[in-house]
Backbone as ProteinMPNN parsed JSONL, in Angstrom:
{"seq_chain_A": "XXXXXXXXXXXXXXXXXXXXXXXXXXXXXXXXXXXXXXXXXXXXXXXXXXXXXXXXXXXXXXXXXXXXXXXXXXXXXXXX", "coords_chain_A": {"N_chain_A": [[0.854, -1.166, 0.0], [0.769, 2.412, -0.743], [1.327, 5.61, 0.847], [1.315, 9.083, 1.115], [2.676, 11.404, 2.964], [2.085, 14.342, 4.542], [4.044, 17.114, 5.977], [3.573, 19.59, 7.559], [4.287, 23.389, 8.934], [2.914, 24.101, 11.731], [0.09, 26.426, 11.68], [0.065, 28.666, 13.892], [3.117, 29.043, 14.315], [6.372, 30.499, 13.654], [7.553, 30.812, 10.509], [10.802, 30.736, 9.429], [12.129, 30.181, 7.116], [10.241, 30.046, 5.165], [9.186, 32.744, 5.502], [11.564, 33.535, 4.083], [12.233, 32.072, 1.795], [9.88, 33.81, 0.474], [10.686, 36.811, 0.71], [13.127, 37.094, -1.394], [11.685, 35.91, -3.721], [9.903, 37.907, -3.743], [12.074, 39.691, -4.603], [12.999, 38.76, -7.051], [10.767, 39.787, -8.296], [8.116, 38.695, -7.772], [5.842, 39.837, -6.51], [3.496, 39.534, -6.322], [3.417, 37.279, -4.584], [1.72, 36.379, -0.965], [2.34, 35.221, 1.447], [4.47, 32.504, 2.076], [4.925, 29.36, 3.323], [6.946, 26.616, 4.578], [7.107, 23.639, 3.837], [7.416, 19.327, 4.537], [7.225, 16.36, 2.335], [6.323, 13.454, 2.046], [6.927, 9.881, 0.383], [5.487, 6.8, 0.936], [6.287, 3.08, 1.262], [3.889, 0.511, 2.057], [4.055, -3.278, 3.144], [1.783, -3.966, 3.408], [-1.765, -4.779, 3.399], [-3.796, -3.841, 4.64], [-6.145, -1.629, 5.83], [-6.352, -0.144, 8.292], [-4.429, -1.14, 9.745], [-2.067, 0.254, 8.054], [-2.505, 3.075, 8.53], [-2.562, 2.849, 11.315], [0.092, 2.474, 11.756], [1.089, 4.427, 10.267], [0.63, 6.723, 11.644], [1.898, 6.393, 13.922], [4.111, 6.447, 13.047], [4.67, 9.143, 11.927], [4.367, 10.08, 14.554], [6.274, 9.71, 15.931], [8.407, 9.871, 14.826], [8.708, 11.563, 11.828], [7.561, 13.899, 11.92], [7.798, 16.65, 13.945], [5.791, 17.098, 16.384], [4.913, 18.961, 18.245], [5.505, 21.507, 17.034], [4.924, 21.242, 14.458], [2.129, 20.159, 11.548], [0.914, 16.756, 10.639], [-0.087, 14.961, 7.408], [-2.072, 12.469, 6.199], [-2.283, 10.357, 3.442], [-3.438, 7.436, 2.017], [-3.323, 5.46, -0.76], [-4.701, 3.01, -2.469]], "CA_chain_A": [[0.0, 0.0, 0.0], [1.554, 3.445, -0.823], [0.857, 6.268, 1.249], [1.991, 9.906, 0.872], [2.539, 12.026, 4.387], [2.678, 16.153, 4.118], [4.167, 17.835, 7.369], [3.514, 21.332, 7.795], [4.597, 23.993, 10.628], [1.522, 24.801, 12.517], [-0.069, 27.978, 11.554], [0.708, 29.438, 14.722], [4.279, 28.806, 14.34], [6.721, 31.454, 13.018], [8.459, 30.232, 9.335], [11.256, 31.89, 8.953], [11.991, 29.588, 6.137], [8.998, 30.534, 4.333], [10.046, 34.082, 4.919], [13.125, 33.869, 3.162], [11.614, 32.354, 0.342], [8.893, 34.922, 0.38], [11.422, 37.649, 0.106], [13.681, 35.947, -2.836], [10.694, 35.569, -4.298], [9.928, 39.157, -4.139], [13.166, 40.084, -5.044], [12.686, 38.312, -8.297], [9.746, 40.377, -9.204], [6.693, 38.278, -7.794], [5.473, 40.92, -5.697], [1.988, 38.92, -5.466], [3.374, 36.116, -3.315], [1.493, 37.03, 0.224], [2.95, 34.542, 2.539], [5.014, 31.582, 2.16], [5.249, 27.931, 3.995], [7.615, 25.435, 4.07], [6.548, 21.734, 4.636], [7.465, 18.579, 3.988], [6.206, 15.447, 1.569], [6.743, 12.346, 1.669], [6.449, 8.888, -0.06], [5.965, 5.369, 2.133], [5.113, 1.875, 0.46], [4.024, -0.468, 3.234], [3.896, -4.278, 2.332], [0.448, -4.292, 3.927], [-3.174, -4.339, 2.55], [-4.489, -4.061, 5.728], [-5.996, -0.137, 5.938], [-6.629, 0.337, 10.148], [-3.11, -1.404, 10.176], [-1.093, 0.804, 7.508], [-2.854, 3.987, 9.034], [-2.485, 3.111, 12.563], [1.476, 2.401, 11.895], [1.873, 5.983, 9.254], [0.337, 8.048, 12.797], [3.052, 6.432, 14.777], [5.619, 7.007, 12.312], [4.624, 10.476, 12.24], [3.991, 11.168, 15.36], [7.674, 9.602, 17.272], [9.765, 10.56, 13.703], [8.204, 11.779, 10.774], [7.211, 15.453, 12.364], [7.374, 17.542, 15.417], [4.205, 17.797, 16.378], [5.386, 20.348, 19.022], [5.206, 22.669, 16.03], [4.44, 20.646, 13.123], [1.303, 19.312, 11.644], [0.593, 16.229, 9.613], [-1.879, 14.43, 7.159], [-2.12, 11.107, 5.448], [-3.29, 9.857, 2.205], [-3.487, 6.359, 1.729], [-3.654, 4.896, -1.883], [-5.31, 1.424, -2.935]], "C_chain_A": [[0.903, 1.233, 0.0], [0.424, 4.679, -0.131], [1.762, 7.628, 1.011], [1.755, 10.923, 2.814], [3.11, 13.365, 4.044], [2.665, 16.247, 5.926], [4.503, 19.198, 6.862], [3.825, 22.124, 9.008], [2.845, 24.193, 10.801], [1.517, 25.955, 12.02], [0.271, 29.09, 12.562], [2.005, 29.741, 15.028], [5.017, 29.796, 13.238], [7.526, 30.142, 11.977], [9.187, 31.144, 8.964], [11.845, 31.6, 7.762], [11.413, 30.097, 5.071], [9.279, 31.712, 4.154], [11.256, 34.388, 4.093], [12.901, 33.206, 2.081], [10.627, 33.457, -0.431], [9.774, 35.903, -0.36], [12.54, 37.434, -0.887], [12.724, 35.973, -3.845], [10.04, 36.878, -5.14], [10.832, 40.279, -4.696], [13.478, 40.141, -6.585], [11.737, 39.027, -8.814], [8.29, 39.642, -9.094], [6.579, 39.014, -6.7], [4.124, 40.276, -5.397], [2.258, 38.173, -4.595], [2.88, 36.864, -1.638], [2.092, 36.06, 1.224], [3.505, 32.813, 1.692], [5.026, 30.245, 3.424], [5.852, 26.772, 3.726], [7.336, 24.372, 4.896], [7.755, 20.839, 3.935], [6.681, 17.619, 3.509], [7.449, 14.418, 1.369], [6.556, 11.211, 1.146], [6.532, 7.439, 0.401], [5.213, 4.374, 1.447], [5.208, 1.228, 1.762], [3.241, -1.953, 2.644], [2.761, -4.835, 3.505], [-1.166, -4.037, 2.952], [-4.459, -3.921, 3.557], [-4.828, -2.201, 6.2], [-5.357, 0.799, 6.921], [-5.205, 0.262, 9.979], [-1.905, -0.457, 9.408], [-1.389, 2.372, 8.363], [-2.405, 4.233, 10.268], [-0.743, 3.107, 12.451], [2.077, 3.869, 11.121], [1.466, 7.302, 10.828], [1.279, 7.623, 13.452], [4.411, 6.611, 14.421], [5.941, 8.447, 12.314], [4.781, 11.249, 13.292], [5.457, 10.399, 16.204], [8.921, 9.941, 15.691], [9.245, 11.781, 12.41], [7.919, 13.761, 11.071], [7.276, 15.803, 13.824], [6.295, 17.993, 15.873], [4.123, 19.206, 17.596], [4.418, 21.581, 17.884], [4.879, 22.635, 14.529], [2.683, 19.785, 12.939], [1.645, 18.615, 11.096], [-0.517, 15.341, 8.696], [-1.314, 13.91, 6.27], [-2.709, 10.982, 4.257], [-2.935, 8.499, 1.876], [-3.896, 5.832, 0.146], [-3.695, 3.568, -2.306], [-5.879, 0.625, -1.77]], "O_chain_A": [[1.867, 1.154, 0.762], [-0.781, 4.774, -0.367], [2.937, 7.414, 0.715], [0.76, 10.914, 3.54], [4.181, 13.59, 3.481], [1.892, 15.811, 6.78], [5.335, 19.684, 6.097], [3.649, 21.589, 10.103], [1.924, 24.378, 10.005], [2.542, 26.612, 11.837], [0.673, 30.204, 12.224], [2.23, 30.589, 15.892], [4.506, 29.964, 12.131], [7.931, 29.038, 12.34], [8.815, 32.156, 8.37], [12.196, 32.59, 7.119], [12.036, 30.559, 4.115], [9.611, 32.107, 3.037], [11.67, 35.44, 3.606], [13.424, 33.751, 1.109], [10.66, 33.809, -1.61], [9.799, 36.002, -1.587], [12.673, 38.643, -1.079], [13.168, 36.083, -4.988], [9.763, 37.03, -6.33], [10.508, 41.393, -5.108], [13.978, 41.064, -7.228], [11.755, 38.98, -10.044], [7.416, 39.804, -9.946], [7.383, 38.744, -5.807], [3.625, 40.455, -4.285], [1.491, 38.163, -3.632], [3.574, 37.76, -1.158], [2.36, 36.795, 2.174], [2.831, 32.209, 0.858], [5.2, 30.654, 4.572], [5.483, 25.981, 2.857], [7.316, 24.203, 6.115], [8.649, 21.214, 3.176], [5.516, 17.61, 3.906], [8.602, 14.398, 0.939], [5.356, 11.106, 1.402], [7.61, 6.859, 0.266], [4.041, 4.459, 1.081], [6.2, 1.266, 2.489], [2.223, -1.956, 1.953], [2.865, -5.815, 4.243], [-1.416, -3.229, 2.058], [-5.651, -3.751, 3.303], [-3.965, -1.547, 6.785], [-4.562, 1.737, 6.862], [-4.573, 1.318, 10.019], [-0.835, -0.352, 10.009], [-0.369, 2.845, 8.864], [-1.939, 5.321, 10.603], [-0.247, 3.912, 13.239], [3.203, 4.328, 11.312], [1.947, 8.43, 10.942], [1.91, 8.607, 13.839], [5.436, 6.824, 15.069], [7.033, 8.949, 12.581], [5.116, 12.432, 13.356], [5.505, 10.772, 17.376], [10.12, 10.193, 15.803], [9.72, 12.916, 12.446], [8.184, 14.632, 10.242], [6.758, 15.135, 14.718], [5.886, 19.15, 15.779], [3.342, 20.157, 17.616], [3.33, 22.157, 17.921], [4.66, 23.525, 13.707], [2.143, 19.081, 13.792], [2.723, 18.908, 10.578], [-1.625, 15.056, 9.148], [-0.394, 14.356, 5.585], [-3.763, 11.592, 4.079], [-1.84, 8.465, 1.314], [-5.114, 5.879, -0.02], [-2.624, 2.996, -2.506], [-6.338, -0.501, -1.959]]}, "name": "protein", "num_of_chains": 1, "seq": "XXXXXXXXXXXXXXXXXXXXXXXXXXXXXXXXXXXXXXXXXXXXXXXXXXXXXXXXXXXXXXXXXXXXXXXXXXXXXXXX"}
């Protein structure tokens, strides 16, 4: 089963990341960009078919490696 996992900072969380693409960005001449965020994405095959079981093992991957949930979110997509 292939699953894809996006981690994002929390919205409440300063990016200063994001800011420094922002301004780069604007530097270049896109003056529309209003805010920037940097995440990550990732791609996980698991040699399961089993949904509960690939799901319940991609939240514990996430949640003791995969992201900081301190200050990160994240969210699953399961395919097949």
């Amino acid at each position: 089963m292939k699953a894809k996992v996006y981690v994002t900072i929390k919205e409440n969380v300063l990016d200063p990341q994001g800011n420094a693409v922002q301004g780069a960005l604007h530097t270049m001449g896109f003056n529309d960009v209003s805010k920037v965020r940097i995440g990550k994405y990732l791609e996980i095959d698991l040699a399961t078919n089993d949904r509960a079981q690939a799901e319940a093992q991609l939240k514990e991957m996430s949640e003791k490696l995969l992201a900081n949930t301190v200050v990160e979110d994240y969210r699953i997509e399961l395919e097949g």
